[in-house]
PQR file with spaces between the fields and no chain letter, atoms N, CA, C, O and H, PARSE charges and radii, in Angstrom:
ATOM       1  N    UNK     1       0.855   -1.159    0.000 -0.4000 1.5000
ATOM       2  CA   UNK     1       0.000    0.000    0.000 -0.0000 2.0000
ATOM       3  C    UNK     1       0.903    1.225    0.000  0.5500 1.7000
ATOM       4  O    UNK     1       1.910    1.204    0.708 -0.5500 1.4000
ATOM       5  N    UNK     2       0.623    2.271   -0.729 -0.4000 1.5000
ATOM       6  CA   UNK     2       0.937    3.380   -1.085 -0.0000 2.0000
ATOM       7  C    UNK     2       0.573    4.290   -1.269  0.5500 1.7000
ATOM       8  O    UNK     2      -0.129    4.351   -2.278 -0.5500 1.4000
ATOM       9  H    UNK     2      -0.195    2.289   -1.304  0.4000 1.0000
ATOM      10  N    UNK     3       0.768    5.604   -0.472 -0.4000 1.5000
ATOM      11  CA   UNK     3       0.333    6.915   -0.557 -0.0000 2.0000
ATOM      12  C    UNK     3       1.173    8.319   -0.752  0.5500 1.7000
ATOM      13  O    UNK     3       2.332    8.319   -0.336 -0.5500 1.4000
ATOM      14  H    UNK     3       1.338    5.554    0.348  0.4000 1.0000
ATOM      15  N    UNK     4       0.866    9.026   -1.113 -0.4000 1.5000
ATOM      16  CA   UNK     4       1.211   10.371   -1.442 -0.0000 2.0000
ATOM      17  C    UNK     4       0.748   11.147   -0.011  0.5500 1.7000
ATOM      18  O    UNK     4       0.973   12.350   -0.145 -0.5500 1.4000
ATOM      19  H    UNK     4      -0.075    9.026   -1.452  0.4000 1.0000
ATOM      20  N    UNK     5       0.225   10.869    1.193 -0.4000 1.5000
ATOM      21  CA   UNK     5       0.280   11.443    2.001 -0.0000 2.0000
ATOM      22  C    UNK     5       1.068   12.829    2.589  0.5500 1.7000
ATOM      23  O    UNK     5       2.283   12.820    2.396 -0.5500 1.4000
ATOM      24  H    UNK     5       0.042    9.892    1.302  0.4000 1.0000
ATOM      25  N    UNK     6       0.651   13.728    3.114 -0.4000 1.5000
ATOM      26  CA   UNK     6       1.839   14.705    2.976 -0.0000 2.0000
ATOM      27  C    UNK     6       1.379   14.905    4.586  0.5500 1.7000
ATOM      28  O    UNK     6       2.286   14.639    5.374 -0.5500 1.4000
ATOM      29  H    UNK     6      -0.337   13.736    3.271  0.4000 1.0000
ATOM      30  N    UNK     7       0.003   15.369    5.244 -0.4000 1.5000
ATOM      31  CA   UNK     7      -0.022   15.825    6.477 -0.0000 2.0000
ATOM      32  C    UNK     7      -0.936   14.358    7.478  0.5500 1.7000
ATOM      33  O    UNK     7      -1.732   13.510    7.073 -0.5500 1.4000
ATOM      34  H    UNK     7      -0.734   15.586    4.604  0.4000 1.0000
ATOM      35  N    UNK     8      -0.431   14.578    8.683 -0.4000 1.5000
ATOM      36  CA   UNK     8      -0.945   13.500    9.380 -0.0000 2.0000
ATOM      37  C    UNK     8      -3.019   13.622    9.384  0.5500 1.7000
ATOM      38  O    UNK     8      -3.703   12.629    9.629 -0.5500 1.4000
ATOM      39  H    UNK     8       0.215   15.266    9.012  0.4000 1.0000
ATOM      40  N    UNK     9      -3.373   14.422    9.201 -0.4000 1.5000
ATOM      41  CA   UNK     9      -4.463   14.376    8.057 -0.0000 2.0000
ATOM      42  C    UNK     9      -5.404   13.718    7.418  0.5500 1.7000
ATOM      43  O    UNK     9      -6.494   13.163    7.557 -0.5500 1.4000
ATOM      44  H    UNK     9      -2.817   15.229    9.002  0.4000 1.0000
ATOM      45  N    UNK    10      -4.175   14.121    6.294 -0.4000 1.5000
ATOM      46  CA   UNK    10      -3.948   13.161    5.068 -0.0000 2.0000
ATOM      47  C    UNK    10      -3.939   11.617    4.975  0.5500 1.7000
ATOM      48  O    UNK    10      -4.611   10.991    4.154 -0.5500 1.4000
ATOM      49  H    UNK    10      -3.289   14.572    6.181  0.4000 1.0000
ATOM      50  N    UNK    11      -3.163   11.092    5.841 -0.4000 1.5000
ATOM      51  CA   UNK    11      -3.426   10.095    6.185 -0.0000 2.0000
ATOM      52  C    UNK    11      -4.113    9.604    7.066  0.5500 1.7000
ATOM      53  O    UNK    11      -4.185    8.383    6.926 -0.5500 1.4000
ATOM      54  H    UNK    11      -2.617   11.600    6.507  0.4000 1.0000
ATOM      55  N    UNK    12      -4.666    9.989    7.933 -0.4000 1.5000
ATOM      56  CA   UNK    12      -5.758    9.451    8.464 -0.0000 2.0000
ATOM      57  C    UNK    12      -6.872    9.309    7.435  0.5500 1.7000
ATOM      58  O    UNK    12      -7.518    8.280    7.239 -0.5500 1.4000
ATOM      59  H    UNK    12      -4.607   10.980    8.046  0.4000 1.0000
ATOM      60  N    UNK    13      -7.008   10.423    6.831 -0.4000 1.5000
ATOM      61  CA   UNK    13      -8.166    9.891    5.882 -0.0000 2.0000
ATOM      62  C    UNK    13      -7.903    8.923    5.010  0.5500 1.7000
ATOM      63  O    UNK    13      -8.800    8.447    4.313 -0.5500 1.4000
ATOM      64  H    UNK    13      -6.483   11.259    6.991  0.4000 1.0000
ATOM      65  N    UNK    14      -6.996    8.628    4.960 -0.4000 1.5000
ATOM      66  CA   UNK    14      -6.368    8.027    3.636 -0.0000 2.0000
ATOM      67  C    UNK    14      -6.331    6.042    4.481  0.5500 1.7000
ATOM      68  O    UNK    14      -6.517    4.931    3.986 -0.5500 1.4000
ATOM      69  H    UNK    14      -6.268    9.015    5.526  0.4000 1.0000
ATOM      70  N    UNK    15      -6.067    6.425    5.590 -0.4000 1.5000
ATOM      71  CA   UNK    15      -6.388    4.546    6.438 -0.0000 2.0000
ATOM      72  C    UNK    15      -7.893    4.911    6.554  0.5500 1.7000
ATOM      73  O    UNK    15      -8.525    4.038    5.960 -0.5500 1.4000
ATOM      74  H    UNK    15      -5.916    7.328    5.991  0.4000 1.0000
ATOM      75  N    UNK    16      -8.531    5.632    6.958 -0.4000 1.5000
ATOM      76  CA   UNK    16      -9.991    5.531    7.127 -0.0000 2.0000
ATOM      77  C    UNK    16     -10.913    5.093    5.515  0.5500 1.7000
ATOM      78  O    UNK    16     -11.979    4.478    5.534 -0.5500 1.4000
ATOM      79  H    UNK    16      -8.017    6.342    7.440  0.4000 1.0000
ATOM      80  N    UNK    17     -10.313    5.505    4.389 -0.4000 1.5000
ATOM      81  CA   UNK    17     -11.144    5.156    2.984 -0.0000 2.0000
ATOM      82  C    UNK    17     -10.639    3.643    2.903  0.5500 1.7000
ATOM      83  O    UNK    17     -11.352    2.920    2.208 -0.5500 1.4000
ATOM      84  H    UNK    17      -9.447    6.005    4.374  0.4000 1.0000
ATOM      85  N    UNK    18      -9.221    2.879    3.663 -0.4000 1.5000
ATOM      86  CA   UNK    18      -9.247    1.718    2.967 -0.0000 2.0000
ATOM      87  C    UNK    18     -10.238    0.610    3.863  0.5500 1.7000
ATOM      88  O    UNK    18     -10.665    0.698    5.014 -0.5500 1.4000
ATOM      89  H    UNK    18      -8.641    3.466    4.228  0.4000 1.0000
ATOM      90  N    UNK    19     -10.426   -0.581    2.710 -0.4000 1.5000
ATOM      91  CA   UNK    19     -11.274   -1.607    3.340 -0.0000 2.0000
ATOM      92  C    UNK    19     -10.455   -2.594    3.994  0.5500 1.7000
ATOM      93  O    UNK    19      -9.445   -3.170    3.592 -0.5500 1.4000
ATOM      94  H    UNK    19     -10.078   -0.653    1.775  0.4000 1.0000
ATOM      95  N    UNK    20     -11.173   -2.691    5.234 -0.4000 1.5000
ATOM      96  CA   UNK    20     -10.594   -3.761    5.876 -0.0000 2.0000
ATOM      97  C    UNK    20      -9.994   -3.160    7.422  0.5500 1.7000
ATOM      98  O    UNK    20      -9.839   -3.723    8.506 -0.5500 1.4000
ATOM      99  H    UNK    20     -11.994   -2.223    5.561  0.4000 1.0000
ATOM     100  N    UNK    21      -9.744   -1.743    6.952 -0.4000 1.5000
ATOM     101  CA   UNK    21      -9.097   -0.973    8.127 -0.0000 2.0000
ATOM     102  C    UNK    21     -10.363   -0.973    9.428  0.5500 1.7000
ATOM     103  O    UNK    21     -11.578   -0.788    9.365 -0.5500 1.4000
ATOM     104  H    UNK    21      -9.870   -1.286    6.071  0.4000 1.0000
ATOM     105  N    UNK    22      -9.366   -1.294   10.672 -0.4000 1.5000
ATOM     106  CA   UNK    22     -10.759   -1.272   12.021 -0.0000 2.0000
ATOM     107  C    UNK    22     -10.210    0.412   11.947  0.5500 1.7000
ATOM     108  O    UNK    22      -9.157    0.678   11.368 -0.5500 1.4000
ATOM     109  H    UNK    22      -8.379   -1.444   10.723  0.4000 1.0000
ATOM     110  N    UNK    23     -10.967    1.376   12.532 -0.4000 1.5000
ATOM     111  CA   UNK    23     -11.192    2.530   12.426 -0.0000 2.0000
ATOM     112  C    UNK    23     -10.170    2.777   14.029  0.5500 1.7000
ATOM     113  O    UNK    23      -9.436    3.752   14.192 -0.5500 1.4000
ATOM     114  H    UNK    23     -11.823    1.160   13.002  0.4000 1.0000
ATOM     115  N    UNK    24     -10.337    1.795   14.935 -0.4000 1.5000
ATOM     116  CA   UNK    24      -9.314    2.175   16.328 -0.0000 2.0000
ATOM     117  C    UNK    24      -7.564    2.353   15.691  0.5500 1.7000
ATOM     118  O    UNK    24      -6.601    2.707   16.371 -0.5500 1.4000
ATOM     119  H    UNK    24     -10.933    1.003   14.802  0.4000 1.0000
ATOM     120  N    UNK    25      -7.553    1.981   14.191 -0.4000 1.5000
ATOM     121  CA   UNK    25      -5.716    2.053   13.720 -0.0000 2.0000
ATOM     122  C    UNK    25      -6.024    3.109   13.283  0.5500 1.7000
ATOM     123  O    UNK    25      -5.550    2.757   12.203 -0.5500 1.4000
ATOM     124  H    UNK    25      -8.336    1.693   13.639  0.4000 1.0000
ATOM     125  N    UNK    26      -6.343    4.011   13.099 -0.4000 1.5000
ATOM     126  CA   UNK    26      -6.011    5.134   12.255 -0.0000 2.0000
ATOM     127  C    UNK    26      -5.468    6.055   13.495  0.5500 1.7000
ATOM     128  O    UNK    26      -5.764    6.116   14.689 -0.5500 1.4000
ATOM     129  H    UNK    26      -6.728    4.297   13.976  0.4000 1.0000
ATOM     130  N    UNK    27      -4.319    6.901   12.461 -0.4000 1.5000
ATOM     131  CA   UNK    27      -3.475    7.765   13.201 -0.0000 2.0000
ATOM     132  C    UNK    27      -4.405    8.905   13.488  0.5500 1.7000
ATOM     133  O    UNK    27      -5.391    9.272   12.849 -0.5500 1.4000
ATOM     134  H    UNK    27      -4.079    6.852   11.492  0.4000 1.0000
ATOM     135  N    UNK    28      -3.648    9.599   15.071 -0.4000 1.5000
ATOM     136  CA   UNK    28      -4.359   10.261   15.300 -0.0000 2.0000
ATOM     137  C    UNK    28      -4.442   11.807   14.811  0.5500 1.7000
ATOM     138  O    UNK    28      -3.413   12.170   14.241 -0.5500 1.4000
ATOM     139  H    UNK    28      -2.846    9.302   15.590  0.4000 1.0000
ATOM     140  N    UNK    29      -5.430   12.764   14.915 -0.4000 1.5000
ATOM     141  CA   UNK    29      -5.650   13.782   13.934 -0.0000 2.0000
ATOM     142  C    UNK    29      -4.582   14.644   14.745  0.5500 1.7000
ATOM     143  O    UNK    29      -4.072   14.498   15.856 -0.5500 1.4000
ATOM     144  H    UNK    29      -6.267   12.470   15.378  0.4000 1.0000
ATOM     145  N    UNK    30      -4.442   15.635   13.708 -0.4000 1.5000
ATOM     146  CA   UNK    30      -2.845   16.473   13.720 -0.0000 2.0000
ATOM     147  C    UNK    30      -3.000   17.328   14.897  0.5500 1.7000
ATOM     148  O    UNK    30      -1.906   17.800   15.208 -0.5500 1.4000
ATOM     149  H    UNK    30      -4.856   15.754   12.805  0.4000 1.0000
ATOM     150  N    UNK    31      -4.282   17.837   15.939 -0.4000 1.5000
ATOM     151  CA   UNK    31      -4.588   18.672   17.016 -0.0000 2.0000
ATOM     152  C    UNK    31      -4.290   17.238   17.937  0.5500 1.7000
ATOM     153  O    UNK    31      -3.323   17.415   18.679 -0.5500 1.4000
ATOM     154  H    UNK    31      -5.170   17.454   15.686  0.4000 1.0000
ATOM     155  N    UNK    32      -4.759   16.170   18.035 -0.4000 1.5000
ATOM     156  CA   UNK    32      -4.496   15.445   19.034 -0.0000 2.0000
ATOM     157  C    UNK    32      -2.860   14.997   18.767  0.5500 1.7000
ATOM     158  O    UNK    32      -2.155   15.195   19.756 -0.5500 1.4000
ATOM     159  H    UNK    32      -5.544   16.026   17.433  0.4000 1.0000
ATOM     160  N    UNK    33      -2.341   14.574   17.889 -0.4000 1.5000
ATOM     161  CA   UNK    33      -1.074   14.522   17.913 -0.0000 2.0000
ATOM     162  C    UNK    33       0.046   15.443   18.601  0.5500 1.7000
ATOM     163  O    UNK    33       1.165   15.198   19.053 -0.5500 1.4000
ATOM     164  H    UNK    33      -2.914   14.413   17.085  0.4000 1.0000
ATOM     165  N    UNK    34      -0.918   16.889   18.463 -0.4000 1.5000
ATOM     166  CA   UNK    34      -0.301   18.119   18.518 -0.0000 2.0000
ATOM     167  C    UNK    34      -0.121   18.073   20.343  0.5500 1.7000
ATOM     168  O    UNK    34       0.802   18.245   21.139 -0.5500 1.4000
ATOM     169  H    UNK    34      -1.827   17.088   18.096  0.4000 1.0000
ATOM     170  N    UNK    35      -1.505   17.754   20.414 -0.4000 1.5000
ATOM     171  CA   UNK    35      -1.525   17.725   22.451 -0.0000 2.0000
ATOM     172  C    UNK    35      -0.719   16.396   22.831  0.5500 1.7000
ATOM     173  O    UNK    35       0.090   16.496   23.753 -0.5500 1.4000
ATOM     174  H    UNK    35      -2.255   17.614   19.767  0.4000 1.0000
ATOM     175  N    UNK    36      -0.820   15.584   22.413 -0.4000 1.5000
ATOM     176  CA   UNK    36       0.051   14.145   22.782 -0.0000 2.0000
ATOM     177  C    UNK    36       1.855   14.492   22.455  0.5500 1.7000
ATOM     178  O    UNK    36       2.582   13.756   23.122 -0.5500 1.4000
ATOM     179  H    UNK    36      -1.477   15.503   21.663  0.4000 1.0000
ATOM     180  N    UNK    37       2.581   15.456   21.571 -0.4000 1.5000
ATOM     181  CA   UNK    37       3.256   16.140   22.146 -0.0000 2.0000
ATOM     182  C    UNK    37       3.355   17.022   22.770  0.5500 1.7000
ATOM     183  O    UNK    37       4.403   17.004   23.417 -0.5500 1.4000
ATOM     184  H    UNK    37       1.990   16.054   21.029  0.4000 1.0000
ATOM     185  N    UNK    38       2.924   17.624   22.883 -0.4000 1.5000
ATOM     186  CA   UNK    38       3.002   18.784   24.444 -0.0000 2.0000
ATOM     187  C    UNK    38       3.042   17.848   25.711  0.5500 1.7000
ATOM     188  O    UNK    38       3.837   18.109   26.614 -0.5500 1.4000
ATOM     189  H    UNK    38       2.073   17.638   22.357  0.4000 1.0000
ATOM     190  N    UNK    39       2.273   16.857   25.787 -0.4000 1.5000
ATOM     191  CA   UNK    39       2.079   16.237   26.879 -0.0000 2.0000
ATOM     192  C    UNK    39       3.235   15.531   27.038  0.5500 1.7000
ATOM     193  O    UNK    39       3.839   15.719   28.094 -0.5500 1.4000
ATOM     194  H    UNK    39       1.627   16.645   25.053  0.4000 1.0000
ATOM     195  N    UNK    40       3.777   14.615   26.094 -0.4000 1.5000
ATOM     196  CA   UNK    40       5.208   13.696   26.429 -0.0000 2.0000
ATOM     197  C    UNK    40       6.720   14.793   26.773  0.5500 1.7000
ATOM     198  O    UNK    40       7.665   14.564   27.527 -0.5500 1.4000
ATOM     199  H    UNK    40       3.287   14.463   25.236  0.4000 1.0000
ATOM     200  N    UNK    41       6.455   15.995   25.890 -0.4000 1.5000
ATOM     201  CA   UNK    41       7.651   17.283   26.449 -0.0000 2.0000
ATOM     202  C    UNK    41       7.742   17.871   27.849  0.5500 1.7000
ATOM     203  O    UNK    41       8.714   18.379   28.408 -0.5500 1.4000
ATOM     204  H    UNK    41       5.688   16.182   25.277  0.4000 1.0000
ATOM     205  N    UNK    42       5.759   17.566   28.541 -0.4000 1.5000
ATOM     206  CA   UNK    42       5.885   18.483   29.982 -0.0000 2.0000
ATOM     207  C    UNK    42       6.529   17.021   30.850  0.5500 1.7000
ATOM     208  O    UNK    42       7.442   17.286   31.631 -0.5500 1.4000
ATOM     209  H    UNK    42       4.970   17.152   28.087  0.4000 1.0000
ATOM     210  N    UNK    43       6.183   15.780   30.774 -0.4000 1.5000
ATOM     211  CA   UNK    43       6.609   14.840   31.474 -0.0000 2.0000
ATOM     212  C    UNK    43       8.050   15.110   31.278  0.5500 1.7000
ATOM     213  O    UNK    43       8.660   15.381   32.312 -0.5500 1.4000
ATOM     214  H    UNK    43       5.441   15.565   30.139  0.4000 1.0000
ATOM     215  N    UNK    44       8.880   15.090   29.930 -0.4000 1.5000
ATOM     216  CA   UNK    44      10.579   14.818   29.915 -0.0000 2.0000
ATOM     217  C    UNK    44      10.816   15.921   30.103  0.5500 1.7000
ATOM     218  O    UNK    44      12.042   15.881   30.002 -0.5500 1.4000
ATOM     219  H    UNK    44       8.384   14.870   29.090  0.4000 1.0000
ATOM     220  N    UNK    45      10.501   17.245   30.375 -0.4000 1.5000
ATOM     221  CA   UNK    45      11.059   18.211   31.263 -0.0000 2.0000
ATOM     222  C    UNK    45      10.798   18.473   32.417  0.5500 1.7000
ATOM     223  O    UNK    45      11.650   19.012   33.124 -0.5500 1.4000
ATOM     224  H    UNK    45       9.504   17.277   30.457  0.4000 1.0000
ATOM     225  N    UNK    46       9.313   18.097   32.990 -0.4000 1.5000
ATOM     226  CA   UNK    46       9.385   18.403   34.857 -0.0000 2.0000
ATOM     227  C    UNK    46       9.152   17.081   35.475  0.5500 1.7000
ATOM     228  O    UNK    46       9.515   17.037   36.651 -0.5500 1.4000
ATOM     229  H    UNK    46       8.620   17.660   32.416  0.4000 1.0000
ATOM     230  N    UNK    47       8.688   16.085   35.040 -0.4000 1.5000
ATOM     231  CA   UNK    47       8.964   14.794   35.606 -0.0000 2.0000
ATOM     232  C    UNK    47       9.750   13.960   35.468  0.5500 1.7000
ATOM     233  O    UNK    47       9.719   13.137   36.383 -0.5500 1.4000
ATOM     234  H    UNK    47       8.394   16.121   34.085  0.4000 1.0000
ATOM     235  N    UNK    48      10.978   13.652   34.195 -0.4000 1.5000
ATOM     236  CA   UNK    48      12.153   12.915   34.483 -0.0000 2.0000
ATOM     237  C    UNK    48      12.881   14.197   34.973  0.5500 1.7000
ATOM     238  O    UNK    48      13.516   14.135   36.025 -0.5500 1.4000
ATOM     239  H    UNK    48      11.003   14.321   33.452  0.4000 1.0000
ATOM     240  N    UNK    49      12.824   15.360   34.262 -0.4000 1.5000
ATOM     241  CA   UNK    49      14.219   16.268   35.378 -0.0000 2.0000
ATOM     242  C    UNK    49      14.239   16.550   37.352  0.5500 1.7000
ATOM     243  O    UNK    49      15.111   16.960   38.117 -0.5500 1.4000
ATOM     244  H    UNK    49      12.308   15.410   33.407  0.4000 1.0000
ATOM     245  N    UNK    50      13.258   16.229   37.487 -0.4000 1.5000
ATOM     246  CA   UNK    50      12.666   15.762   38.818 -0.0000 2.0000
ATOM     247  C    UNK    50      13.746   14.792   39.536  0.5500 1.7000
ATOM     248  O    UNK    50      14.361   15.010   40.580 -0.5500 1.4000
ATOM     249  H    UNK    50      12.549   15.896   36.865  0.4000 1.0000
ATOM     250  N    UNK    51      13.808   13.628   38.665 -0.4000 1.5000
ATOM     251  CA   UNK    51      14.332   12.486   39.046 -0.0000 2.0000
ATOM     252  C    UNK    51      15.832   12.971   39.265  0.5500 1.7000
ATOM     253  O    UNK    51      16.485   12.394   40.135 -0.5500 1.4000
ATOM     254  H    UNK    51      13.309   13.450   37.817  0.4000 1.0000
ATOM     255  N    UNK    52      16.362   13.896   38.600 -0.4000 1.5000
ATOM     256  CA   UNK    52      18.181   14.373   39.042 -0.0000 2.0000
ATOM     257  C    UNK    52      17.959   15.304   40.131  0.5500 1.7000
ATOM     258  O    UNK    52      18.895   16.086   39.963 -0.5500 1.4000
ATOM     259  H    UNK    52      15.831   14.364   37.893  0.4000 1.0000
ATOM     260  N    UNK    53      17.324   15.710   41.125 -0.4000 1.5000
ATOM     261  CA   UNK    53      17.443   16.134   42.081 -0.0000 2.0000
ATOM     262  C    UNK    53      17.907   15.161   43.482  0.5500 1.7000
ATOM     263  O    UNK    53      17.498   14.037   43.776 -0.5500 1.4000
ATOM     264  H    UNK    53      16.564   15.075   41.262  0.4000 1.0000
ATOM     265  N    UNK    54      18.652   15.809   44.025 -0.4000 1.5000
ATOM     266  CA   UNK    54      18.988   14.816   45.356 -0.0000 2.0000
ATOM     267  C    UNK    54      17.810   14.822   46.375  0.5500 1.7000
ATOM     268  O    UNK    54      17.334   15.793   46.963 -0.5500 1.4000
ATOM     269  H    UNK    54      18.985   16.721   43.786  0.4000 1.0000
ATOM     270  N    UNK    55      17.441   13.474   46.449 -0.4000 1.5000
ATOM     271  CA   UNK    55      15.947   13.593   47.088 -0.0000 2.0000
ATOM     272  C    UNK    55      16.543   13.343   48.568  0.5500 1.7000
ATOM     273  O    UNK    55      17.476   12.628   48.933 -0.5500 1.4000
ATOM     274  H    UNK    55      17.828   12.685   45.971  0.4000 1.0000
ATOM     275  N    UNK    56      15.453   14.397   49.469 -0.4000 1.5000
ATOM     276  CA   UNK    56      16.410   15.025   50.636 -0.0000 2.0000
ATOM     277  C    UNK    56      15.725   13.647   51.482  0.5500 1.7000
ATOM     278  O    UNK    56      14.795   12.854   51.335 -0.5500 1.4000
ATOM     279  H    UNK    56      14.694   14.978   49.173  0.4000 1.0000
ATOM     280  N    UNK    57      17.103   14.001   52.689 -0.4000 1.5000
ATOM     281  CA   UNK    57      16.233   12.929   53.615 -0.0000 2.0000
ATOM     282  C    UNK    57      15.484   13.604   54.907  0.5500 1.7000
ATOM     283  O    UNK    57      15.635   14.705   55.438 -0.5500 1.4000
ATOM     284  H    UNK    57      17.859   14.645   52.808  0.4000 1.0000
ATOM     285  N    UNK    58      14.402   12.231   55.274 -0.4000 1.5000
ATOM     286  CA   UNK    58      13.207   12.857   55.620 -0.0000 2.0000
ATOM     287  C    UNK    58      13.673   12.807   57.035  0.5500 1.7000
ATOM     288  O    UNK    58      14.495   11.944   57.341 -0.5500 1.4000
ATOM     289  H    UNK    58      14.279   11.337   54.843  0.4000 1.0000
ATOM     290  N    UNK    59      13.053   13.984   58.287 -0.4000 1.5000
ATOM     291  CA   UNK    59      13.079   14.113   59.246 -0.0000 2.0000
ATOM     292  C    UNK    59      12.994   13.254   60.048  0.5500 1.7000
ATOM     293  O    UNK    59      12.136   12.395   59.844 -0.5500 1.4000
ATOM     294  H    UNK    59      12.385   14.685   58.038  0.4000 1.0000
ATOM     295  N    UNK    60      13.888   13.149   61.320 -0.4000 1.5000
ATOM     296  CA   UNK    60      13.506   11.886   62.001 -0.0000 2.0000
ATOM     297  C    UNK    60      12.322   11.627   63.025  0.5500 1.7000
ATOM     298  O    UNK    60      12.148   12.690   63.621 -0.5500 1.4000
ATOM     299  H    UNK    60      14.586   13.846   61.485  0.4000 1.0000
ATOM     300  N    UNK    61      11.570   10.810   63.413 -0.4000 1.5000
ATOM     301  CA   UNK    61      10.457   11.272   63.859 -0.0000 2.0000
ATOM     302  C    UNK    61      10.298   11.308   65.178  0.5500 1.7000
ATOM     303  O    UNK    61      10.602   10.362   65.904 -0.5500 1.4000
ATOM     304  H    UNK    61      11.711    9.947   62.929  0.4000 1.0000
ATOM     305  N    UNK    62       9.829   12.361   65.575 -0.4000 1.5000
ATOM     306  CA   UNK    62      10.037   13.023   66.939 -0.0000 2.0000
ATOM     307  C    UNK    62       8.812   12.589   68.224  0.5500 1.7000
ATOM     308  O    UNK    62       7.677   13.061   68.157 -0.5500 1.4000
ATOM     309  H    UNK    62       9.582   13.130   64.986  0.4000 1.0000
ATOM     310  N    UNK    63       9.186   11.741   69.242 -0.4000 1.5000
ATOM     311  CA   UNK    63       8.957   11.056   70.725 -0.0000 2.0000
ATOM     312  C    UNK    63       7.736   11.760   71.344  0.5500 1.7000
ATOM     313  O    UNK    63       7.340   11.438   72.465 -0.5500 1.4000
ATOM     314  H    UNK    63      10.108   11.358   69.297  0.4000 1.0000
């Protein structure tokens, strides 16, 4: 199979016209793609850079 596809789009429509395709494979549209990166950039900048902090130790607990 072969396409001229140019925008993620494009191809979605382009798996959605063929037969046979279940409709849960088609890529997702270029605004949700768009938020599904934003979302994987805020995790690898404030939740793995998180992880290089020296995690302090906790108070001892007091009698």
């Amino acid at each position: 199979m072969s396409s001229e596809c140019i925008t993620v789009d494009e191809a979605r429509k382009f798996l959605f016209t063929q037969k046979g395709r279940a409709s849960d494979n088609k890529p997702p549209s270029s605004s949700a793609l768009h938020q599904h990166i934003k979302r994987e950039a805020y995790q690898a900048r404030f939740c793995w850079g998180q992880s290089l902090n020296k995690q302090q130790e906790p108070n001892p607990p007091s009698s």
